[in-house]
C-alpha positions as CSV (number, residue, x, y, z in Angstrom):
1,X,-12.7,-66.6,13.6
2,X,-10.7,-65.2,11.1
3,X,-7.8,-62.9,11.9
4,X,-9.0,-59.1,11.8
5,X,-6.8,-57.3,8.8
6,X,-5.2,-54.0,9.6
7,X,-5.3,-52.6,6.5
8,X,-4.0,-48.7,6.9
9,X,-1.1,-50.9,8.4
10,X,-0.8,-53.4,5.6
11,X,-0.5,-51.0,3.0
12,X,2.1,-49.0,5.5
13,X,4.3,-52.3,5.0
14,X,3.6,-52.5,2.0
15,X,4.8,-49.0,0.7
16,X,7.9,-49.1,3.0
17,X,8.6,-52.1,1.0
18,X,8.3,-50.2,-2.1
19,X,10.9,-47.9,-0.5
20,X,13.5,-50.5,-0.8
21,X,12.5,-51.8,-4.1
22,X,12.8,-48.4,-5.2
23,X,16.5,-47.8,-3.4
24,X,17.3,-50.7,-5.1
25,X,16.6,-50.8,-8.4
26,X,15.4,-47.7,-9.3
27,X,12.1,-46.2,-9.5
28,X,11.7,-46.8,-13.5
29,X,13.3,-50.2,-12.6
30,X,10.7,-51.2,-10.0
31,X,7.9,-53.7,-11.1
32,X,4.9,-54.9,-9.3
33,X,6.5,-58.3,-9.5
34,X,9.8,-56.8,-8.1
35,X,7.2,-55.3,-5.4
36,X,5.1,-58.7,-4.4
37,X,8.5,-60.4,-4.0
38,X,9.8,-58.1,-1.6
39,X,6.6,-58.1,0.2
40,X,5.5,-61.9,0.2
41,X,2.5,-60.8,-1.7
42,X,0.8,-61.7,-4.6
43,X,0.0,-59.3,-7.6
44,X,-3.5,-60.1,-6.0
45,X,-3.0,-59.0,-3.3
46,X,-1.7,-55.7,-4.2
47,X,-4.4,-54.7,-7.0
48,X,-6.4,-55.1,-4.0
49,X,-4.9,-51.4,-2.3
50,X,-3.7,-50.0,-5.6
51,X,-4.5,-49.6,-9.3
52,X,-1.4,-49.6,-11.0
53,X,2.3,-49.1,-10.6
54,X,2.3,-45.7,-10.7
55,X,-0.3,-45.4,-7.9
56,X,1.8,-47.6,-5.8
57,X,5.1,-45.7,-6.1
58,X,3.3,-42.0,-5.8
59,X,1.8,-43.2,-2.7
60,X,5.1,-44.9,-1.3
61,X,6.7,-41.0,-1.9
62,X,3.8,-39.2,-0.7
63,X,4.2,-41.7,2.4
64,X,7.8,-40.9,2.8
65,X,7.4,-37.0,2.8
66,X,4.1,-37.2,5.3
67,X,6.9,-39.3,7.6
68,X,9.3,-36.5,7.2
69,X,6.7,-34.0,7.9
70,X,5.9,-35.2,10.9
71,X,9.0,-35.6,11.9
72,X,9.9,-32.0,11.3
73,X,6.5,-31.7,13.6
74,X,8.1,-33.4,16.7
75,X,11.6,-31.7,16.7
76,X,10.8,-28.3,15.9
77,X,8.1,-27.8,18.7
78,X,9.0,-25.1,21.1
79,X,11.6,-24.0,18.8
80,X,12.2,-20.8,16.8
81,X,14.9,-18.7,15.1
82,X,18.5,-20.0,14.8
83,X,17.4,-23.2,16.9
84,X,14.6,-24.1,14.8
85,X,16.8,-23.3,11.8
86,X,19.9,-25.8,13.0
87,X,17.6,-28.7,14.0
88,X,16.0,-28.9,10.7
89,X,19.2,-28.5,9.2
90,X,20.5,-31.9,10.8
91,X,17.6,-33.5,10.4
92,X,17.8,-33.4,6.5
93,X,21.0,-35.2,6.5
94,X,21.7,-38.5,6.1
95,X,22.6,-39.5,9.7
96,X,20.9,-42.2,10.5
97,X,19.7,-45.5,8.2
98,X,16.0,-43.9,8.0
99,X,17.1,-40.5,6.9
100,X,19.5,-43.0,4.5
101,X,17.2,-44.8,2.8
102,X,15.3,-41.4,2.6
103,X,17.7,-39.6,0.8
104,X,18.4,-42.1,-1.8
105,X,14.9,-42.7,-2.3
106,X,14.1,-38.7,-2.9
107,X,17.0,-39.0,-4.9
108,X,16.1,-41.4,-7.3
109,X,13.0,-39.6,-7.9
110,X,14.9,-36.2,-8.4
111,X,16.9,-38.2,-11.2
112,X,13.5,-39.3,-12.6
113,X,12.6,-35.7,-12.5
114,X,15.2,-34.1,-14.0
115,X,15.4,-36.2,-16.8
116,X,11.8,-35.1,-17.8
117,X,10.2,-38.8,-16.7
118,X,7.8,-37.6,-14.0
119,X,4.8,-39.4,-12.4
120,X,1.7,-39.0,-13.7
121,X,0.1,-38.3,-10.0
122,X,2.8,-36.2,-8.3
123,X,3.0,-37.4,-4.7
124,X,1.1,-35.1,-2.3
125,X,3.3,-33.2,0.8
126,X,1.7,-32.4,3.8
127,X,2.9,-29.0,5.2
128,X,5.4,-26.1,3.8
129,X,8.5,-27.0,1.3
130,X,12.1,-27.0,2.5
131,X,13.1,-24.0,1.6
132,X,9.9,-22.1,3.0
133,X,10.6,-23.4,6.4
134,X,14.7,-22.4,6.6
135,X,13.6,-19.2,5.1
136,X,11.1,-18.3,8.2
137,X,13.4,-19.8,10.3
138,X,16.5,-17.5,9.2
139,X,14.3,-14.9,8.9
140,X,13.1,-15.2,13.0
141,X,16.7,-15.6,13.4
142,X,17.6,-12.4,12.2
143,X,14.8,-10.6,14.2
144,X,15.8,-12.4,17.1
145,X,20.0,-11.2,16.7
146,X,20.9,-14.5,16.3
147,X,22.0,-14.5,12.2
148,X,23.8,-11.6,10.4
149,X,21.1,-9.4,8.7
150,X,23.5,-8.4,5.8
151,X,22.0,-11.0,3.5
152,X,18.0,-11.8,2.6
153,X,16.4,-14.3,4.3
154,X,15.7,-16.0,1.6
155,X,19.7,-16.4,0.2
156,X,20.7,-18.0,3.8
157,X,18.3,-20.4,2.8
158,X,19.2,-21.0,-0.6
159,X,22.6,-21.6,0.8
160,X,22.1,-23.7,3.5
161,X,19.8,-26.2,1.1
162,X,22.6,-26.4,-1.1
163,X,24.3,-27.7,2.0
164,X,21.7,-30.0,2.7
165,X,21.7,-32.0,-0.7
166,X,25.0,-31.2,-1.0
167,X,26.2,-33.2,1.7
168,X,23.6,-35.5,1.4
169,X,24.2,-36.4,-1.8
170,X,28.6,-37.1,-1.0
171,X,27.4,-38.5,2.0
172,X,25.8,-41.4,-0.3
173,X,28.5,-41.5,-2.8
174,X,32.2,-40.9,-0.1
175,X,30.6,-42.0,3.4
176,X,34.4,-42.7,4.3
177,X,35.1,-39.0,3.0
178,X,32.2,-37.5,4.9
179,X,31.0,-39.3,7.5
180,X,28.3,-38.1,9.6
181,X,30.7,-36.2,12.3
182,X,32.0,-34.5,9.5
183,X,29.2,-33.3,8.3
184,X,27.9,-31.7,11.8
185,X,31.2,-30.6,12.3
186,X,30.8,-28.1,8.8
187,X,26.8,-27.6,9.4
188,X,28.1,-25.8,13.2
189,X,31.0,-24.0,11.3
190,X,28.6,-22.6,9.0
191,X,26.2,-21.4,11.8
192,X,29.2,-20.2,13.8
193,X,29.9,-17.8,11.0
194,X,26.4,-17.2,10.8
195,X,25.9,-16.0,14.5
196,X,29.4,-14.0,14.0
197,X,28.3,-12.0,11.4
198,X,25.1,-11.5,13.8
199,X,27.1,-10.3,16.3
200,X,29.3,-7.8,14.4
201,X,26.2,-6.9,12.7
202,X,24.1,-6.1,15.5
203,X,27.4,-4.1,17.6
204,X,27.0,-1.5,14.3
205,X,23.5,-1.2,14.6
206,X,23.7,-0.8,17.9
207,X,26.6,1.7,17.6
208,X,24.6,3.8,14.9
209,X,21.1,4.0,16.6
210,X,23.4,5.4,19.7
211,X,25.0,7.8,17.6
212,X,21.8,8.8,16.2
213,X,20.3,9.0,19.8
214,X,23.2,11.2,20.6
215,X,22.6,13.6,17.6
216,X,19.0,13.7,18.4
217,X,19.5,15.1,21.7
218,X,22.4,17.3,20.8
């Protein structure tokens, strides 16, 4: 009998192949040749899952952020408020090869972006954006007393993204210069500051709404 096909899992391989194309030679520099030679597949074989080129590389992205997504799902459970915040933080850095090859595949599509040559079919997300989730997260944190409350919500989140592709971006480019125990060495520095200025926040609320108290009873 012939052998039974997988195919959700053949086109898996097949777009984490694109993945690598894609690292390595760019997304405008990827062909469906490049792709059925990384693969062992014929043209053939790959007209057969997809219509064109730029079907194939919007699905490997759209593939890449439903990974991260669900990702996100696993370590966050349980978790709110500075916690929350700090795991997701991490996990958007390059520390490991997956989280690598994500970067500078994100990366090359950013470029591709920025220089006005987007996909026709914008890869689909599944879930909030980045920077909606650090901003709820730094935002619980603040109810909670666990971030300073002298700054919006939104601004700690700004910052802390800029971190993120900051870093990840010179973590690409100087891995020597920041390697990845550098890296969660300055992401805990940051939050220390961030839970210092919590505490000396919440000390002179909790000084004022006493010395309110004691002039309401006066």
């Amino acid at each position: 009998m012939p052998k039974e096909v997988d195919h959700d899992e053949r086109r898996r391989e097949l777009l984490e192949a694109v993945w690598r194309v894609i690292v390595r030679d760019g997304i405008e520099g990827t062909t469906i040749r490049g792709i059925a030679k990384e693969t062992g597949w014929s043209t053939g074989v790959l007209s057969h899952y997809f219509a064109d080129k730029d079907e194939i590389i919007s699905s490997a992205l759209g593939l890449a952020y439903e990974r991260i997504a669900t990702r996100w799902d696993e370590k966050l459970e349980g978790l709110a408020g500075s916690s929350a915040l700090y795991e997701l933080v991490l996990d958007n850095l390059p520390l490991d090869e997956e989280r690598q090859l994500e970067t500078q595949l994100l990366m090359n599509y950013w470029s591709m972006m920025i220089r006005g040559h987007d996909l026709t079919d914008r890869p689909r997300r599944r879930g909030p954006l980045l920077i909606d989730l650090l901003t709820r997260y730094v935002r619980e944190g603040q109810e909670a007393g666990e971030i300073r409350r002298d700054e919006a919500p939104e601004d700690v989140a700004e910052r802390l993204l800029g971190l993120i592709d900051g870093f990840s971006l010179h973590a690409l480019l100087s891995p020597q210069r920041l390697s990845n125990e550098r890296q969660v060495a300055l992401i805990d520095e940051e939050f220390e500051r961030l839970r210092e200025g919590a505490a000396v926040t919440n000390t002179r609320k909790t000084t004022s709404d006493a010395n309110r108290r004691r002039r309401t009873y006066a």
